[in-house]
N, C-alpha and C positions, 0 to 999 in steps of 0.2 A: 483674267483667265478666259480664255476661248468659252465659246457656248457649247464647242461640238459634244456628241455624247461618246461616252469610251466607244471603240470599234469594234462591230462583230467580225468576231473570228474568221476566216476562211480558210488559212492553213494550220499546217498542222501545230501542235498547240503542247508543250511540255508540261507537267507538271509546276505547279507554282512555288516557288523560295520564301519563307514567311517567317521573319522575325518578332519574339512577342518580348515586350521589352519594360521596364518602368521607365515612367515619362521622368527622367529626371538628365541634367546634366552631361555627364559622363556618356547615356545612352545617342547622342549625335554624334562620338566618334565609332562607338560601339554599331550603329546603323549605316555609317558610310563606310566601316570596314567590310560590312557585311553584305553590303551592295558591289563592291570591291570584287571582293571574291564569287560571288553570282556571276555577273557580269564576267570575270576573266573565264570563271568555269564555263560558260555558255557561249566563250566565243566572241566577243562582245567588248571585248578590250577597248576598242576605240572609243566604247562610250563611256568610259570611268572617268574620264576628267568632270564632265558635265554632269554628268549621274551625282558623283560627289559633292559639288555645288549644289546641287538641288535640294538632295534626301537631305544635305547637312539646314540645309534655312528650311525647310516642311516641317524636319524633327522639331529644330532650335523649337518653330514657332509653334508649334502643338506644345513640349515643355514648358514656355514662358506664357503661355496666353491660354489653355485647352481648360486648366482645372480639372487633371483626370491623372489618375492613378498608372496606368500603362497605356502604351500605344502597340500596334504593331507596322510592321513595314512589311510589302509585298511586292514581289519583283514575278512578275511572268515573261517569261520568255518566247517570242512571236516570229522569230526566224528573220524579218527584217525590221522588227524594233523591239522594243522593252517596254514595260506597262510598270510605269513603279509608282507604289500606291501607299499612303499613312496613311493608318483610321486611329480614331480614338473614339469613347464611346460619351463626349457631351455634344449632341447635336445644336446647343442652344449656342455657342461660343464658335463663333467662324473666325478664320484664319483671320490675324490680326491684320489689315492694310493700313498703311498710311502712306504721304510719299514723306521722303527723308531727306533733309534739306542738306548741302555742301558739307558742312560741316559734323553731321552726324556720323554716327559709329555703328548705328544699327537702322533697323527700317528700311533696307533694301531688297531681302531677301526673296518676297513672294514676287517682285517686279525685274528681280535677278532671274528666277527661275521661269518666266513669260519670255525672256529671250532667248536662255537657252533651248529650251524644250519647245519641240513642235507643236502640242498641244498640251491642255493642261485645264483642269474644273477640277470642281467642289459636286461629290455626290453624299447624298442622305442616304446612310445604313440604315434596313428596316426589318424588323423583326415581328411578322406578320402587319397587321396595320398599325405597329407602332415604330415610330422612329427612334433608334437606339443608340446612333453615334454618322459619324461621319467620314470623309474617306477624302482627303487630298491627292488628285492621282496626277503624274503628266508623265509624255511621251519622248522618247528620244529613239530616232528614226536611226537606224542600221542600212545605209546603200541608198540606193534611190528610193525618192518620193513614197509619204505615207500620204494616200486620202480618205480621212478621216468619217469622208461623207458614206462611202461606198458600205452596200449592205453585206 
């Protein structure tokens, strides 16, 4: 995952779409339908092929590897891209990486979503000075160029 940090705002900035869900199975089609519909409501069509790919292995791997009860998923919409974001609340357990050899069936997921997405990190939820969960987010750019650096 890129080192960049999420991007401040400049324009104008919708209300956020936030699904709160149990980390279980079922809930990775229940999160990329729900990304689905964000997405076409906001204009955004273009990006639900990719979008889907992604929220689908974030979710998977928060369910199989998180040891947490529920997750949520967040979709902000930023006029030329999407910010879509899992948390769940065990900050000790970080998204599972491995690489996945030819023959595997799984273990591509988080290295799937590093080439879709234009950006993409791991931030720490915190709840005053304590740390309370964690937030997989990455970027999928709408039209021209996002630069992530810009303040």
């Amino acid at each position: 995952m890129s080192a960049a940090t999420l991007p401040a705002t400049t324009q104008a900035h919708t209300w956020p779409y936030q699904l709160l869900a149990p980390a279980i199975p079922s809930t990775v089609r229940v999160a990329r339908e729900f990304v689905t519909a964000v997405l076409i409501a906001t204009d955004h069509a273009a990006l639900v092929d990719d979008a889907r790919v992604c929220v689908s292995d974030v979710v998977t791997n928060v369910v199989q590897h998180a040891g947490v009860a529920g997750l949520s998923v967040q979709v902000d919409d930023h006029c030329d891209h999407v910010l879509i974001a899992v948390r769940d609340d065990n900050p000790t357990r970080h998204p599972y990486l491995r690489i996945a050899g030819d023959d595997d069936e799984s273990g591509r997921g988080l290295a799937l979503l590093q080439s879709l997405a234009d950006a993409s990190g791991l931030s720490l939820v915190w709840d005053g000075l304590e740390v309370v969960g964690k937030s997989l987010w990455f970027v999928l750019r709408y039209g021209e160029g996002l630069d992530l650096n810009q303040s």
